[in-house]
C-alpha positions in Angstrom: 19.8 43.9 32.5 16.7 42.5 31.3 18.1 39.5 29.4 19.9 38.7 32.3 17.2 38.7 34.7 14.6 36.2 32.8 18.0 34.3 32.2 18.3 34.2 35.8 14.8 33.2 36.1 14.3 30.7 33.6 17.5 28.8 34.5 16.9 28.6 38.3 13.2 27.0 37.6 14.2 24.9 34.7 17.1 23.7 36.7 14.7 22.9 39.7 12.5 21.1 37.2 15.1 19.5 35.7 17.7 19.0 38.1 16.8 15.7 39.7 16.1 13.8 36.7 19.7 15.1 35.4 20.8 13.1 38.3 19.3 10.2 37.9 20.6 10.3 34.0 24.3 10.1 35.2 23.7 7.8 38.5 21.4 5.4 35.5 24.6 5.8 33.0 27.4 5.4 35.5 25.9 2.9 37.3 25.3 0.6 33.9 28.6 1.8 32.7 30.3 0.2 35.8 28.6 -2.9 35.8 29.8 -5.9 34.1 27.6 -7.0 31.3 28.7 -10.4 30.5 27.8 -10.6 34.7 24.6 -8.6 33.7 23.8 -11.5 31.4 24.9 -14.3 33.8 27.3 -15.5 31.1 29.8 -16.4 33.8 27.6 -19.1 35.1 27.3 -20.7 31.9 28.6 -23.9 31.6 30.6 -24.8 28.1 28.6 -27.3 26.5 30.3 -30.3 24.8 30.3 -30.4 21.0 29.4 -34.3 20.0 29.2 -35.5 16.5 26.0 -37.1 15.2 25.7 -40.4 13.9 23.2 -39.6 11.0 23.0 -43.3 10.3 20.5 -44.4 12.6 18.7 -41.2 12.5 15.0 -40.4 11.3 14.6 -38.4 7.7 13.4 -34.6 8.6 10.3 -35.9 6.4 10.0 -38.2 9.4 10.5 -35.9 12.0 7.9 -33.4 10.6 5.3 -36.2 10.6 6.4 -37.2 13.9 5.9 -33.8 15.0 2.2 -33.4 14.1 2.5 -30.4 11.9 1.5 -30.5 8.2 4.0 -27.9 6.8 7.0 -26.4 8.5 9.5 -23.7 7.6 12.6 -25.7 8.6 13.5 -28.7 10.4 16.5 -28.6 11.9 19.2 -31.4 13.7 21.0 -30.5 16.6 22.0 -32.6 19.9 19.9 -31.9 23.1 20.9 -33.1 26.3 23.4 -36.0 24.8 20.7 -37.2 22.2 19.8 -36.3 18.9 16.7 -34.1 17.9 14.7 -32.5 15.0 13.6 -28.6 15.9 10.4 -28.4 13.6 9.1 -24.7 12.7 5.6 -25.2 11.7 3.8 -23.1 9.7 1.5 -22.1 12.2 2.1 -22.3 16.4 5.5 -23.1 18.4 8.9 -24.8 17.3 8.1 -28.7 18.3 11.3 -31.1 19.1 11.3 -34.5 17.7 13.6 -37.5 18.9 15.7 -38.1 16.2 16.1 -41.9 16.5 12.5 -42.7 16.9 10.3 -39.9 15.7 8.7 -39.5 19.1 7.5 -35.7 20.2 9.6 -34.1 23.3 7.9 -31.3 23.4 6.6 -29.7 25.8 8.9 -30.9 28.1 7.9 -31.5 31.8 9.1 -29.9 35.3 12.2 -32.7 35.5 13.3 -32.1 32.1 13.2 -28.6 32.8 15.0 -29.1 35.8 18.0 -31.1 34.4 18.3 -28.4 31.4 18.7 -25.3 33.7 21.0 -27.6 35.9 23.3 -28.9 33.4 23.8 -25.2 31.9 24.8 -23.7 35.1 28.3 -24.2 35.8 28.2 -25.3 39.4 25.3 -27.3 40.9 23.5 -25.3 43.1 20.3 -25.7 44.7 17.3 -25.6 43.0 14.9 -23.2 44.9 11.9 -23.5 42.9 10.7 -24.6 39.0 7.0 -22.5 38.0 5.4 -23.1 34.6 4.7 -19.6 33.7 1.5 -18.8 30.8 2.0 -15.2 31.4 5.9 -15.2 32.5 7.4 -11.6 34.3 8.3 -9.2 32.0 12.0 -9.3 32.8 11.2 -12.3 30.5 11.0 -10.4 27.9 9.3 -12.6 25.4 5.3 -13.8 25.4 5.0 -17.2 27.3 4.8 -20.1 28.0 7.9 -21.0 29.8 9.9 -22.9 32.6 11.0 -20.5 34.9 14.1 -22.7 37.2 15.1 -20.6 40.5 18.7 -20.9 41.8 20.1 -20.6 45.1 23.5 -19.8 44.2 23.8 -16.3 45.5 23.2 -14.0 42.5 19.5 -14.5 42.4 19.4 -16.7 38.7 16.9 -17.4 37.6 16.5 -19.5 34.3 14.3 -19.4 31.8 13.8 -22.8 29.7 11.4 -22.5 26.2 8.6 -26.1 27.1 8.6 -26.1 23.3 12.5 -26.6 22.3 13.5 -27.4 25.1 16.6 -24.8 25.4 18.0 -22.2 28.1 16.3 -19.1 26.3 17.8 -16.6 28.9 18.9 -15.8 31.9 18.0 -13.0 34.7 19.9 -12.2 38.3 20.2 -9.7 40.8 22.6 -7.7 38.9 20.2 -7.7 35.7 17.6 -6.3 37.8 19.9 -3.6 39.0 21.2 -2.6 35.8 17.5 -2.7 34.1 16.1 -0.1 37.3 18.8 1.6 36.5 17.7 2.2 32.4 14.4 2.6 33.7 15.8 5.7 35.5 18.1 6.7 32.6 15.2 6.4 29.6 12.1 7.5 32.1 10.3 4.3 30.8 8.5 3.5 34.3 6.6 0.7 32.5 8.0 -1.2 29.8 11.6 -0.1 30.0 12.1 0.0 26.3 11.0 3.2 24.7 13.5 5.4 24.4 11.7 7.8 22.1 8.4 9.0 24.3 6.9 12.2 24.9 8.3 12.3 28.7 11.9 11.3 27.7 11.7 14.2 25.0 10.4 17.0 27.4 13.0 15.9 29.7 15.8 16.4 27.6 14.3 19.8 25.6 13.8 21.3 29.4 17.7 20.4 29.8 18.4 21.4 26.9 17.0 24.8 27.7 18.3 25.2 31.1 22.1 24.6 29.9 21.5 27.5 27.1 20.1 29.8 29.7 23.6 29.2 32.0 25.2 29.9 28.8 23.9 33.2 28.4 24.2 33.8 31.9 28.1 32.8 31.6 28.6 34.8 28.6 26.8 38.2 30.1 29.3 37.7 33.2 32.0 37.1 31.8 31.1 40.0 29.2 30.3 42.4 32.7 33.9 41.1 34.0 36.0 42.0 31.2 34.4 45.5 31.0 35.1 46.1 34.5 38.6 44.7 34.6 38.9 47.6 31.3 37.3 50.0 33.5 39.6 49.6 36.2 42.5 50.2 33.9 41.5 53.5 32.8 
């Protein structure tokens, strides 16, 4: 009788402590379960970019480009096609990826509020209406990355918001209303209330212990029931 009585006890407080934050772990899982993540992501309002071949004839040497761009050394120096033009990326050493015209040698980067514009605008697949363009040193931390960056609001009814790199030049991500949802959400679901990326803290870890404990002590409560039924039910046949 005594077992079951500090079973009693212990799982009725533990599952008072507990109970609510049990909850939230299944509304925070269902809830990101249900979502769409390619929606999360605002892949759907990316538009396909053209492949286009590069003429490498009247093109720059990458020894060119890395002299263009400034820096002494670099780790690579790479060609790709920006915005329907030709361009080196340049790694250096030391500091941010610079982007060098690749006809002329002459340094893009960092790119200006109108470039930034036309980027975000020619990788959304409609054309909606630009609400607002902020050069962000210390960008939000849905951002996810240290800054600078363009940050290019939308007004196309999901709340997009696109984040452009000044140095490269490129989309680096993108962030809407349903990406906000689904991060409060894993806030809820890994009890990160700050930086929403630890998974492995002290709070998380108590949590899931005091769980842990108050589904063992409904166990034993189960078991000693079910153990009181049967002898009854034996009783009651004798």
């Amino acid at each position: 009788m005594t077992i079951q009585r500090w079973a009693v006890r212990i799982h009725k407080w533990l599952a008072l402590i507990v109970g609510i934050q049990i909850i939230l772990w299944i509304v925070g899982g269902f809830g990101m379960a249900v979502l769409d993540i390619e929606k999360v992501r605002g892949e759907h309002l990316v538009a396909p970019q053209a492949v286009s071949a590069l003429d490498m004839a009247d093109l720059i040497s990458p020894a060119e480009a890395l002299a263009g761009s400034g820096a002494e050394q670099a780790h690579t120096v790479t060609l790709s096609s920006w915005m329907g033009q030709p361009v080196y990326h340049v790694e250096p050493l030391v500091g941010a990826t610079l982007m060098v015209d690749a006809r002329n040698g002459a340094l893009l980067s960092p790119i200006d509020e109108e470039t930034a514009r036309r980027v975000a605008l020619a990788d959304h697949i409609a054309e909606p209406e630009i609400v607002s363009v902020e050069f962000l040193v210390d960008p939000p931390r849905e951002y996810g990355r240290p800054g600078p960056v363009w940050q290019v609001n939308f007004e196309d009814g999901e709340g997009t918001r696109t984040y452009v790199s000044p140095a490269t030049g490129q989309v680096v991500t993108h962030r809407n209303d349903r990406w906000r949802l689904f991060d409060f959400l894993w806030m809820l679901h890994i009890m990160d209330y700050e930086e929403r990326d630890n998974f492995n803290h002290p709070l998380i870890i108590s949590a899931a212990a005091l769980a842990m404990f108050t589904v063992f002590a409904g166990l034993v409560l189960l078991i000693i029931r079910m153990r009181r039924t049967v002898l009854m039910a034996m009783a009651r046949r004798d």
